[in-house]
C-alpha positions as CSV (number, residue, x, y, z in Angstrom):
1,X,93.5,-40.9,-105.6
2,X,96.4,-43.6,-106.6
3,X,96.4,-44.5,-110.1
4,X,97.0,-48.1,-109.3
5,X,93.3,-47.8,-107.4
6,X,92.0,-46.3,-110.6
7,X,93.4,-48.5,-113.0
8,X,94.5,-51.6,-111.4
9,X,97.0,-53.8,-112.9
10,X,97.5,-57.6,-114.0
11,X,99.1,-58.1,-110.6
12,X,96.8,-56.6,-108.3
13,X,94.4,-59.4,-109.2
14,X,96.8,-61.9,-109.0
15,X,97.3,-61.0,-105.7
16,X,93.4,-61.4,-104.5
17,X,93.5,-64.8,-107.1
18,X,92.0,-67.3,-104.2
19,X,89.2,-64.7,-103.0
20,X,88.2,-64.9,-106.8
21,X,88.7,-68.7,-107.4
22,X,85.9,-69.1,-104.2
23,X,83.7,-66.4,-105.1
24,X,83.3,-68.2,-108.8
25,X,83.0,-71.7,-107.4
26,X,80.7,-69.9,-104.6
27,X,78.2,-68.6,-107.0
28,X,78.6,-71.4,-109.3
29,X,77.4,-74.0,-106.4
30,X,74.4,-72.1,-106.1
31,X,73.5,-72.2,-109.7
32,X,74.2,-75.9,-109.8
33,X,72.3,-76.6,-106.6
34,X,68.6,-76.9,-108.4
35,X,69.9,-79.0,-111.4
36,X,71.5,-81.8,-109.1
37,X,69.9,-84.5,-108.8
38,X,69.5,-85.0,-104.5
39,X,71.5,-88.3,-105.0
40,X,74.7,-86.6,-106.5
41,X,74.6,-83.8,-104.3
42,X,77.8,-84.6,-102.8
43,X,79.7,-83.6,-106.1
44,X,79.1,-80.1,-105.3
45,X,81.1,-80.9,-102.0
46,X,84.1,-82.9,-104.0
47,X,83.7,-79.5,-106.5
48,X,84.1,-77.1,-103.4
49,X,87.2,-78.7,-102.1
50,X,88.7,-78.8,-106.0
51,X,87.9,-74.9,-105.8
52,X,89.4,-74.8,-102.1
53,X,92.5,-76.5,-103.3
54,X,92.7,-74.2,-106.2
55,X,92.6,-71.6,-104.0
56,X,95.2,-72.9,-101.7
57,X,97.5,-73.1,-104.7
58,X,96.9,-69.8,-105.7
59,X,97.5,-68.3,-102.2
60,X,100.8,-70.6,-102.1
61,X,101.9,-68.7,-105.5
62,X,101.4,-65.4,-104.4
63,X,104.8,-65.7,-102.6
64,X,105.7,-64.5,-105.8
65,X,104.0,-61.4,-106.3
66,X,104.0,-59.3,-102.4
67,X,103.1,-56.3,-102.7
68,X,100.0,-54.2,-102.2
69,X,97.0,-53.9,-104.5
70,X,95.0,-51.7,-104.8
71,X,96.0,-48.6,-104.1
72,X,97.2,-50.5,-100.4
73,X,93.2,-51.8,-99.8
74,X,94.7,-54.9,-99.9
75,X,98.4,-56.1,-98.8
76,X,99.9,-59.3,-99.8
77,X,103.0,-60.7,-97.2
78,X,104.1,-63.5,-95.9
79,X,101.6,-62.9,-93.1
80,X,98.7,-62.9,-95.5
81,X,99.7,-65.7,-97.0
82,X,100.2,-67.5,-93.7
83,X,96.5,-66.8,-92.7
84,X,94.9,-67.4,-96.3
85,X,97.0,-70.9,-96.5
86,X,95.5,-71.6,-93.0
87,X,92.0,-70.8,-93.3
88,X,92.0,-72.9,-96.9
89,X,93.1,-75.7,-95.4
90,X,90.6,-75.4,-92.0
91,X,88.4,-75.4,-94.9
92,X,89.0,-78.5,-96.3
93,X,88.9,-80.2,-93.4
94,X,85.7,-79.6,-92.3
95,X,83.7,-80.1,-95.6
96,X,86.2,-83.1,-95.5
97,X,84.5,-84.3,-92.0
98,X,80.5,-82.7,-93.1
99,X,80.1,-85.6,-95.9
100,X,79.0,-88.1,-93.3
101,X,77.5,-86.0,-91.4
102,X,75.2,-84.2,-94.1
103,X,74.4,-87.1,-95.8
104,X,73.3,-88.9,-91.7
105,X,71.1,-85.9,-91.2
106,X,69.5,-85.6,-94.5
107,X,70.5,-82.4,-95.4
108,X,73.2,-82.7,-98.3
109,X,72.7,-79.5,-100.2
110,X,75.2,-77.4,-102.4
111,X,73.6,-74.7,-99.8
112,X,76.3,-75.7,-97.4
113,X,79.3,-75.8,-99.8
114,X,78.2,-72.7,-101.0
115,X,78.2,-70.7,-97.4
116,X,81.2,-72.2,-96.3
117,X,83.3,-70.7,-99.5
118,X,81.9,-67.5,-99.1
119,X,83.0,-67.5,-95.5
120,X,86.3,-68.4,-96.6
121,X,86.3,-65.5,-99.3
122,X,85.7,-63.0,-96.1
123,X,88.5,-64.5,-94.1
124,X,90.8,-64.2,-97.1
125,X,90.0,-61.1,-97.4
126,X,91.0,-59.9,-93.4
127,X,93.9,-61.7,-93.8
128,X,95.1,-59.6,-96.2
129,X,93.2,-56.2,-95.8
130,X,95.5,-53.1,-95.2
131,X,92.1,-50.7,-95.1
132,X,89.9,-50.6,-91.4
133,X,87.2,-50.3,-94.6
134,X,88.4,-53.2,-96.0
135,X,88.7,-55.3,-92.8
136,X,85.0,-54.5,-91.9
137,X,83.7,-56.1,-95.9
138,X,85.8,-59.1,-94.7
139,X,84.6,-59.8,-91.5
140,X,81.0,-59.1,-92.5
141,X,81.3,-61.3,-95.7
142,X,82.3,-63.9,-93.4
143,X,80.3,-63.4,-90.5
144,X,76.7,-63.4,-92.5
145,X,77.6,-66.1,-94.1
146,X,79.1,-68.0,-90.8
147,X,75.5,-66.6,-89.0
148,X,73.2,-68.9,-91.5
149,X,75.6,-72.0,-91.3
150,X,74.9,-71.6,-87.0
151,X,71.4,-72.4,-88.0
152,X,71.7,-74.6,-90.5
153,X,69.9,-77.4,-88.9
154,X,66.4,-75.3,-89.0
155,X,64.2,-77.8,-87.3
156,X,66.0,-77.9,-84.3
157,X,65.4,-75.0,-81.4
158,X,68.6,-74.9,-80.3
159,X,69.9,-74.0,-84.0
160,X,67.6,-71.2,-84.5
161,X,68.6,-70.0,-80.8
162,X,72.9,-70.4,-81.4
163,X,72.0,-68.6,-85.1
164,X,69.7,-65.8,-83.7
165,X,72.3,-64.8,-81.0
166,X,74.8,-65.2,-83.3
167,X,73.4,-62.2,-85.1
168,X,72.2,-60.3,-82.8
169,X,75.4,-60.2,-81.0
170,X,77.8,-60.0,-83.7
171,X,75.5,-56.9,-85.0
172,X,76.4,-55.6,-81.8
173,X,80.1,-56.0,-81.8
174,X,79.8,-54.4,-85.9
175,X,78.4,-51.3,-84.5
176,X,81.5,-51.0,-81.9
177,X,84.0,-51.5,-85.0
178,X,82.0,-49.1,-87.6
179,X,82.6,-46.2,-84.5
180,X,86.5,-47.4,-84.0
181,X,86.8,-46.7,-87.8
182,X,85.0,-43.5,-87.2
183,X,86.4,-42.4,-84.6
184,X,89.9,-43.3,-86.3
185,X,89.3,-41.7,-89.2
186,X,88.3,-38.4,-87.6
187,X,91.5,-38.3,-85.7
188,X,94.0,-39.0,-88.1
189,X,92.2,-38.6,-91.8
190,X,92.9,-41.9,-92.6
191,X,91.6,-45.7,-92.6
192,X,94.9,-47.4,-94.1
193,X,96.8,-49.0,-91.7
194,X,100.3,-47.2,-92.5
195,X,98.6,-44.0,-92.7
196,X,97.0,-44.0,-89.4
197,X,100.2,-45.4,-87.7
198,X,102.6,-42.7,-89.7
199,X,99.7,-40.3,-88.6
200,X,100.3,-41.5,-84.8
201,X,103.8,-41.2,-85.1
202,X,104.6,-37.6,-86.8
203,X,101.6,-35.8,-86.4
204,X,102.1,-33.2,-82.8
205,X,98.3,-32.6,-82.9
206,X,97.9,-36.4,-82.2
207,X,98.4,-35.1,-78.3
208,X,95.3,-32.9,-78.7
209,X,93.4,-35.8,-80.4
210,X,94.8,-38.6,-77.7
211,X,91.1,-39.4,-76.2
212,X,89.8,-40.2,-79.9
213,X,92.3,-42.2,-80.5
214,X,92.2,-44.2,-77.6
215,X,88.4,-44.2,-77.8
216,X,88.9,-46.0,-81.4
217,X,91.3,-48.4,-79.9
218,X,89.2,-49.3,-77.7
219,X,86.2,-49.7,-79.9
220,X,88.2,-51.9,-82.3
221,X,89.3,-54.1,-79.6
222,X,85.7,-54.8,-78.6
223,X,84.7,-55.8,-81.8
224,X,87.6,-58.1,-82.7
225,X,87.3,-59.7,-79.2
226,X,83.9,-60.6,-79.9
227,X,85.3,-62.0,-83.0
228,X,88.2,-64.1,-81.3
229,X,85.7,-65.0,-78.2
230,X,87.9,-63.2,-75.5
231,X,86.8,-62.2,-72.0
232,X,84.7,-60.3,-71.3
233,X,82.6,-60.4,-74.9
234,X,82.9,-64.6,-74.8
235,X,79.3,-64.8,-74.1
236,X,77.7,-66.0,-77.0
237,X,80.7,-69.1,-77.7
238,X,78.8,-71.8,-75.9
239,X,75.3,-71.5,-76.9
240,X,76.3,-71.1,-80.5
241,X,78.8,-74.4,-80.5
242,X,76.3,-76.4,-79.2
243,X,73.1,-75.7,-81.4
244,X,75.6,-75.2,-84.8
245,X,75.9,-78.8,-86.6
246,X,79.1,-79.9,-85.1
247,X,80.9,-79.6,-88.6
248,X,80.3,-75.8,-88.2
249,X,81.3,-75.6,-85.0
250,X,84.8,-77.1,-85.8
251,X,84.7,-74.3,-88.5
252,X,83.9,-71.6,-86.3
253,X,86.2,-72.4,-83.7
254,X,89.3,-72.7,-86.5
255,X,88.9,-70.2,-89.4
256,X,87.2,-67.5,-88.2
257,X,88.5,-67.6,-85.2
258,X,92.2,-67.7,-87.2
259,X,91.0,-64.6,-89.6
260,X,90.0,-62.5,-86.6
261,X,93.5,-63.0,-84.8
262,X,95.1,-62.1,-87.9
263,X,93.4,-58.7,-88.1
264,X,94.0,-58.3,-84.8
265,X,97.5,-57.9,-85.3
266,X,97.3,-56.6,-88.5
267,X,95.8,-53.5,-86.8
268,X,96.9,-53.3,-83.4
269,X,100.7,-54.2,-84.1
270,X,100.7,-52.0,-87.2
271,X,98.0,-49.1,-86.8
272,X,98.1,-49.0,-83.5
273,X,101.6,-49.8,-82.2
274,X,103.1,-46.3,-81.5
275,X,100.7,-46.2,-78.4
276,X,101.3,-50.1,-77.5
277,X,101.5,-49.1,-73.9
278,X,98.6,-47.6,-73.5
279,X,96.4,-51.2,-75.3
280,X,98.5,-53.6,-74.2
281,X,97.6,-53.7,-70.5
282,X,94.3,-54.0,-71.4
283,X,94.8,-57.0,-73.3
284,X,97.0,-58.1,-70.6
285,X,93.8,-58.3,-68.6
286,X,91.6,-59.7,-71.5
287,X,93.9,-62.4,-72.0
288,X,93.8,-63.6,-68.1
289,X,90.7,-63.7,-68.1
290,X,89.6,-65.1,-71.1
291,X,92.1,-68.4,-69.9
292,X,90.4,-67.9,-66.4
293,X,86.6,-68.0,-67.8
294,X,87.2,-70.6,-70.4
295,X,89.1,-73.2,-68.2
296,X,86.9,-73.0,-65.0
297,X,83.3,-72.8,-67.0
298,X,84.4,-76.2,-68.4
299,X,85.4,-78.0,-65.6
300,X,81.4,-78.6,-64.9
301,X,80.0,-79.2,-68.3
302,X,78.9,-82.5,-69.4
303,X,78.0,-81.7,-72.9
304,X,80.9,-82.0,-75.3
305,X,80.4,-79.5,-77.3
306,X,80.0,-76.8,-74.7
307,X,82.9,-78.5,-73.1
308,X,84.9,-77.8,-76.5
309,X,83.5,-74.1,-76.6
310,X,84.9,-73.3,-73.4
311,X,88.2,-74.8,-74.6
312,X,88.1,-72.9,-77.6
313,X,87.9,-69.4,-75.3
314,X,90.8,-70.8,-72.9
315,X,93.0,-71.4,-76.5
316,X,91.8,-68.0,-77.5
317,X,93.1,-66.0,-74.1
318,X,96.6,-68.0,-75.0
319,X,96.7,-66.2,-78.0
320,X,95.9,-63.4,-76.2
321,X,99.1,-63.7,-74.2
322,X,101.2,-63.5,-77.3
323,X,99.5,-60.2,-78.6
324,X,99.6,-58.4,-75.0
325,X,103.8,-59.1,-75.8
326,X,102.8,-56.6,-78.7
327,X,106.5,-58.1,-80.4
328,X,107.5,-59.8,-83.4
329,X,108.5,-62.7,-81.2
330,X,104.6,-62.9,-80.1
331,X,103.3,-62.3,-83.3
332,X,105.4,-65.3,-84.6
333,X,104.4,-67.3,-81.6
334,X,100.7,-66.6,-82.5
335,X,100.7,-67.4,-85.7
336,X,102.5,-71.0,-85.1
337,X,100.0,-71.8,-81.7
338,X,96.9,-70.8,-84.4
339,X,98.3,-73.2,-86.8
340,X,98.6,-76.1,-83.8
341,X,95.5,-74.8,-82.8
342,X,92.9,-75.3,-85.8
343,X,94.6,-79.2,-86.3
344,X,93.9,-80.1,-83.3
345,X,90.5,-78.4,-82.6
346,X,89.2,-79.3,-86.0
347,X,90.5,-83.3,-85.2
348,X,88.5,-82.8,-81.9
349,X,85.3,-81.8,-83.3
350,X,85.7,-84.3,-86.2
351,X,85.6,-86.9,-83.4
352,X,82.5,-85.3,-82.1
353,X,80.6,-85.2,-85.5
354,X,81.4,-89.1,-86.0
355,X,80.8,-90.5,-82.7
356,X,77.1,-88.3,-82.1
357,X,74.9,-90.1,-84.8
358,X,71.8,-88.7,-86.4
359,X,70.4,-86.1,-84.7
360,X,73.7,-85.7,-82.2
361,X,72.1,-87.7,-79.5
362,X,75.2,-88.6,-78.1
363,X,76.7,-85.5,-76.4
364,X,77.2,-86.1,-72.9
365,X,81.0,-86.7,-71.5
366,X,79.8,-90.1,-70.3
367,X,78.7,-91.1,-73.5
368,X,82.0,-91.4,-74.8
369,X,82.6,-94.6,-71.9
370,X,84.3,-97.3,-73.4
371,X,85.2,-96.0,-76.9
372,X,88.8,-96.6,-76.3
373,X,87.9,-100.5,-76.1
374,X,84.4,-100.2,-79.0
375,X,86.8,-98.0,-81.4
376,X,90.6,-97.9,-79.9
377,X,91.8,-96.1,-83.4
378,X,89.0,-93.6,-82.8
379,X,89.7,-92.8,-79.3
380,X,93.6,-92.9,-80.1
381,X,93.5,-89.9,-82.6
382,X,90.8,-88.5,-80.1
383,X,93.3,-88.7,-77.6
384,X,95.5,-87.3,-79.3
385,X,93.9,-84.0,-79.9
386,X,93.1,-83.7,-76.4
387,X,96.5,-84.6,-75.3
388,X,97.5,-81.1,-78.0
389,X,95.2,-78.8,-76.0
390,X,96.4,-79.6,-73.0
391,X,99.7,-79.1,-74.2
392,X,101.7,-82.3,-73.6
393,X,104.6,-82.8,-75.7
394,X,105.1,-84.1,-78.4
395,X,102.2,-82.6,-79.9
396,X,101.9,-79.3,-81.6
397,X,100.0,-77.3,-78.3
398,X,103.3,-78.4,-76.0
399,X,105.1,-75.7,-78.5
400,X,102.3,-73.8,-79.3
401,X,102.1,-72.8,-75.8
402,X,105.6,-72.5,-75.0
403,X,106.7,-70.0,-77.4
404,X,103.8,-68.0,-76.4
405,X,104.8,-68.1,-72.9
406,X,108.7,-67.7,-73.9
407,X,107.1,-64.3,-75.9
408,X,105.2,-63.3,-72.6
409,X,108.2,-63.8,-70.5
410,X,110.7,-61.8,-72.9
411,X,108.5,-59.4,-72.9
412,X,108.3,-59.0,-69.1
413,X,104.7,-59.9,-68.8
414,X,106.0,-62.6,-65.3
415,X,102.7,-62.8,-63.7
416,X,100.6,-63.0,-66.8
417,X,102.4,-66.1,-67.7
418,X,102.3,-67.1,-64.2
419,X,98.9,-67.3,-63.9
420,X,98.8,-68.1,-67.2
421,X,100.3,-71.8,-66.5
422,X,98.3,-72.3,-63.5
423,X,95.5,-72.0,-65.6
424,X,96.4,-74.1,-68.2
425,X,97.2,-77.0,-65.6
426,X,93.5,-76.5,-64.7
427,X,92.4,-77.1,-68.1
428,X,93.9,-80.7,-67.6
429,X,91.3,-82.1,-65.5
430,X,88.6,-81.5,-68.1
431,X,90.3,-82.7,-70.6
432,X,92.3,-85.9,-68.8
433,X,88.6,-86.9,-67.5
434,X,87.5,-87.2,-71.0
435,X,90.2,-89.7,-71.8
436,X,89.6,-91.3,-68.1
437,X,86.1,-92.3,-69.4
438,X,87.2,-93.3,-72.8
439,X,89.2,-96.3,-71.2
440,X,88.4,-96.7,-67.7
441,X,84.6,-96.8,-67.9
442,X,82.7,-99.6,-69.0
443,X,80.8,-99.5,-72.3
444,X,77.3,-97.9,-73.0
445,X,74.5,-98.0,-75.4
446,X,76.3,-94.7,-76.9
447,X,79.3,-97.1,-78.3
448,X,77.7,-99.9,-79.7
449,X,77.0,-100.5,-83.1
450,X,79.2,-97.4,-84.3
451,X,79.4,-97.3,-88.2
452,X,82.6,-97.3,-90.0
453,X,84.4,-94.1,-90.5
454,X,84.2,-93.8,-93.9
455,X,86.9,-92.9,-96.7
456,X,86.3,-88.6,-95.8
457,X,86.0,-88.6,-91.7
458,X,89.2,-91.1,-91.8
459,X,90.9,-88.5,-93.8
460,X,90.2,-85.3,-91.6
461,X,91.1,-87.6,-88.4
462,X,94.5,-89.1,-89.6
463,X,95.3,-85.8,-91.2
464,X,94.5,-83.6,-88.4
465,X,96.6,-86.0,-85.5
466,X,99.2,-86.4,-88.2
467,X,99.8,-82.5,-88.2
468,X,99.4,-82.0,-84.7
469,X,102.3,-84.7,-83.9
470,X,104.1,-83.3,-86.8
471,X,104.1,-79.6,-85.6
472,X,105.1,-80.9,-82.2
473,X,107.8,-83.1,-83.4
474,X,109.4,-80.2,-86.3
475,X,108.2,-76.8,-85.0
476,X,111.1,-75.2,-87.0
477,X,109.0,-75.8,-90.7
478,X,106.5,-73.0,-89.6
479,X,108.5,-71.1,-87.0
480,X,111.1,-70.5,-89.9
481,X,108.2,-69.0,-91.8
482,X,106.5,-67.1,-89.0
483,X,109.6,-65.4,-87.5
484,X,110.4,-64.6,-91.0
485,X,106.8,-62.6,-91.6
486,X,106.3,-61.7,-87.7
487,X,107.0,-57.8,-88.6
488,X,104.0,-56.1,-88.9
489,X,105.3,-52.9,-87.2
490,X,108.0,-51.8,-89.8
């Protein structure tokens, strides 16, 4: 056993410094919760952004200390600094854009701080894991914790219904990783990523033990593309946006989702990237049909936030494309389009959660009629976030999307990106119809009296539309950095 696992140093817990900054402010929340008086509960939420901002510092430092820890559990690079950084700041945002909305529904409690830090320790944590063991503590820290903030809102039937098939499903898709590790492990004697690809490289019995291997490849993909929502294992996406408290939706659909894709390369384009050829067409055909399933079950929907679910599984089958390129150029291009990706949709859902009132009566698509002339600065910054996902420059998905296809492409994969672009022109219409009744429909019931933003919700807004123009107009600030840490197969 390495000493450095038996006696780890100074530096080893530098290197995990903002998964112990949250668990302390995590724990510390729920011991402050019953001495708060109700009317200062939203200090715990101004604490838990102090301790999220901590730990975004810390995570920003650790540039200066790569390296494992450990004894290689954990792996601190570039790309886990990328991915921590991201997830922080997803974090932010959407305890940014829940102050209104707990305090409209009642239900401001330390409760919710406290859930939403541990989830953010557990994507930390995949980020950075270089252990299959390790990945599966990180996705379940963050997935029980992301299960009870689905039914948050426990009077409502629809809550208890998205939370229930939450973890029911997500129980499922465990059980298919646990076996991939298993199965892994009884191949190749090993659970750290290096190990098993070093195992897959030099070991001649691998040829006898080719079926388990592919068995655990297969097993692993399963449960991380329940994880990122892809095709066919998108199922439960829809019904769990709509009855989570929008707040939680925006946080589903960013940092999780962004933590998943991160293992997903992490394993597949360092574990498993000596048999690339044999995963790769399979998530060549995941990826197609996760953009085919997500744009066409949206066209019909009328409720936003199903609308905005089905997005979210469209966005995730573009990602998709840029793994299936299994290269450094489509890890890079990944890593940038999830970055464009949890501004925009987080600015989306932030829109939602301000314009639906108590209770989020106002769902529908033809609620939103006449916002554009009720609230024009509302339904500007909406539009711009729509505009993103659709991918018009100069926003950040015009370049998100282009470098994933220009990855696709280099990496021969024609008709993928092909059919790839025909589906994204699909996803226009949903998304153009939304701003079509923002300022070509006259005004409803659902538009008037709308309250003022407030100091937090204007925050997440401007700071969400002012990324995603930024990213669009200066790609180079974060493609610098991805290409730099794209490498995961060395």
């Amino acid at each position: 056993m390495p000493t450095s696992f038996l006696a780890p140093s100074a530096a080893d817990y530098f290197r995990v410094l903002p998964e112990i900054v949250l668990t302390i402010a995590a724990v510390l929340v729920m011991l402050l919760e019953p001495v708060t008086p109700a009317w200062t509960k939203r200090w715990l939420g101004y604490f838990s952004i102090a301790a999220l901002a901590a730990a975004l510092a810390a995570a920003a430092a650790g540039q200066s200390s790569f390296g494992p820890a450990f004894g290689g559990m954990i792996v601190m690079d570039g790309f886990a600094t990328f991915f921590k950084v991201l997830v922080i700041a997803a974090a932010i945002l959407v305890t940014l854009c829940s102050f209104t909305y707990l305090r409209r529904e009642g239900a401001e409690t330390g409760e919710f701080y406290a859930l939403l830090l541990f989830s953010v320790v557990g994507q930390c944590i995949m980020a950075s894991a270089g252990e299959l063991i390790v990945v599966f503590i990180g996705i379940e820290i963050s997935s029980i914790a992301s299960y009870v903030l689905a039914g948050f809102r426990r009077g409502e039937k629809l809550a208890n219904e998205a939370a229930l098939k939450y973890f029911l499903l997500g129980s499922f898709a465990t059980a298919f990783l646990l076996y991939g590790i298993a199965l892994i492990y009884g191949a190749t004697g090993a659970t750290n990523l290096v190990a098993i690809r070093h195992a897959l490289l030099n070991n001649a019995d691998m040829e006898s033990a080719g079926l388990l291997v592919g068995a655990s490849a297969a097993l692993l993909f399963v449960g991380f593309a329940f994880k990122v929502s892809a095709a066919p294992f998108q199922i439960w996406a829809p019904d769990v946006y709509q009855g989570a408290p929008a707040p939680v939706a925006a946080f589903l659909a960013a940092g999780p989702k962004a933590a998943a894709f991160a293992v997903f390369l992490r394993v597949f384009m360092t574990a498993f990237h000596p048999m690339a050829h044999y995963w790769a067409p399979i998530v060549w055909v995941s990826a197609l049909a996760t953009m085919i399933v997500g744009n066409f079950a949206a066209l019909p929907q009328t409720n936003i936030k199903r609308l905005l679910a089905y997005s979210s599984i469209a966005h995730a089958g573009y990602v998709m494309v840029a793994v299936a390129a299994h290269s450094d150029a489509g890890t890079a291009a990944a890593m940038f389009y999830l970055t464009a990706y949890v501004f925009m949709n987080v600015g989306a859902f932030a829109v939602v959660t301000y314009f639906s009132r108590q209770g989020e009566r106002y769902l529908n698509i033809e609620d939103f009629a006449g916002l554009g002339w009720r609230k024009p600065v509302v339904a500007a910054l909406f539009t711009v976030f729509l505009l993103s996902l659709i991918g018009v420059p100069p926003t950040a998905g015009f370049f998100g999307k282009f470098y994933i296809f220009k990855a696709a492409m280099d990496a021969g994969l024609i008709w993928l990106v092909v059919l790839g672009l025909l589906s994204s022109a699909v996803a226009a219409y949903y998304y153009l119809r939304l701003i079509v009744t923002m300022y070509m429909k006259e005004p409803g019931e659902s538009t008037e009296n709308l309250p003022p933003l407030g100091a937090s919700m204007a925050a997440t807004l401007w700071i969400c539309a002012l990324a995603t123009l930024a990213l669009g107009i200066f790609p180079s600030a974060v493609l610098h950095f991805t290409g730099a840490w794209s490498s995961l197969s060395r």
